[in-house]
C-alpha positions as CSV (number, residue, x, y, z in Angstrom):
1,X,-36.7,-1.0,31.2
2,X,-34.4,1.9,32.2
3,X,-34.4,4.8,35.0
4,X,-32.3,7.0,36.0
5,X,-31.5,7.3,39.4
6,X,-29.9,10.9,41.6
7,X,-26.9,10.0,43.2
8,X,-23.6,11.9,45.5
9,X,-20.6,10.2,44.7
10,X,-17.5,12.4,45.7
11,X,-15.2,11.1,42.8
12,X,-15.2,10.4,39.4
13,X,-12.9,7.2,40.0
14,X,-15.5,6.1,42.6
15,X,-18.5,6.8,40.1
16,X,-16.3,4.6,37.5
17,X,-16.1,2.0,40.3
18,X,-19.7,2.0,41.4
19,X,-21.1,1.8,37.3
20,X,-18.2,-1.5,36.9
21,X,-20.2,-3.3,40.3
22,X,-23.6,-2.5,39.3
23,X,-23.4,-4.1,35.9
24,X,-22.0,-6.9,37.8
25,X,-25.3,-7.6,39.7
26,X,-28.2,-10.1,38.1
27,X,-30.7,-8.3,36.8
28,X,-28.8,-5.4,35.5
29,X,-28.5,-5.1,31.5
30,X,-26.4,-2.0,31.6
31,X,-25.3,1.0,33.8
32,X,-24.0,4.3,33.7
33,X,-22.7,6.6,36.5
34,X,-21.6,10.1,35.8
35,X,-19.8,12.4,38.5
36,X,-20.5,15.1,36.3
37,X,-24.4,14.7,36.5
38,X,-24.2,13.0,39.7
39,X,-26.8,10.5,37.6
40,X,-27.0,6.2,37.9
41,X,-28.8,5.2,34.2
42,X,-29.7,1.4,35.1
43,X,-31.0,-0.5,32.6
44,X,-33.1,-3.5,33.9
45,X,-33.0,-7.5,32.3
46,X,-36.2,-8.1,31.1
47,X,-38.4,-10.0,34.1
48,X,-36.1,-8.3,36.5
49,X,-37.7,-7.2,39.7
50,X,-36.3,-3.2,40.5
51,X,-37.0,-2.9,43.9
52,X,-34.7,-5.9,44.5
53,X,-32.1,-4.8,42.0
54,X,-31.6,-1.7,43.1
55,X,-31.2,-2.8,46.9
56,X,-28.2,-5.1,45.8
57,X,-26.8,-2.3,43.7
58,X,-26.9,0.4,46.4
59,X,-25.0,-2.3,48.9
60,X,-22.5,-2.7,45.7
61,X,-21.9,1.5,45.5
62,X,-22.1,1.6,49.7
63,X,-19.0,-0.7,49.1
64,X,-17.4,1.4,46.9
65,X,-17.5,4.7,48.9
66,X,-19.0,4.1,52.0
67,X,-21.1,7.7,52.3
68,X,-22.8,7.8,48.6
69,X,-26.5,8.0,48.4
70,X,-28.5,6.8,45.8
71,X,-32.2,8.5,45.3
72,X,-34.5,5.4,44.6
């Protein structure tokens, strides 16, 4: 399953950063960030639950830059 999620990231480093981390977390397939769209694509393992994934990958971009939001 994928979704795309809005986010505000202030860099396109720190989106780079946050899309290496979130495809680092169990339960994500694959992700993209884009600065330019200020879009998270997150694409889901199969049996994955989202709510759950999602809250480890917005503590994994909060580590990254410290004032980004992500719209679940």
């Amino acid at each position: 399953m994928k979704k795309t999620y809005k986010i505000e990231v202030d860099c396109a480093n720190c989106a780079a950063k946050m899309e290496e981390a979130t495809k680092k977390i169990e339960g994500v397939d694959n992700a993209t960030v884009s600065f330019m769209t200020q879009k998270m694509k997150v694409e889901f393992a199969e049996g994955a639950e989202e709510s759950a994934v999602m809250e480890q990958v917005v503590k994994a971009c909060k580590k990254v830059e410290s004032d980004c939001e992500v719209y679940l």
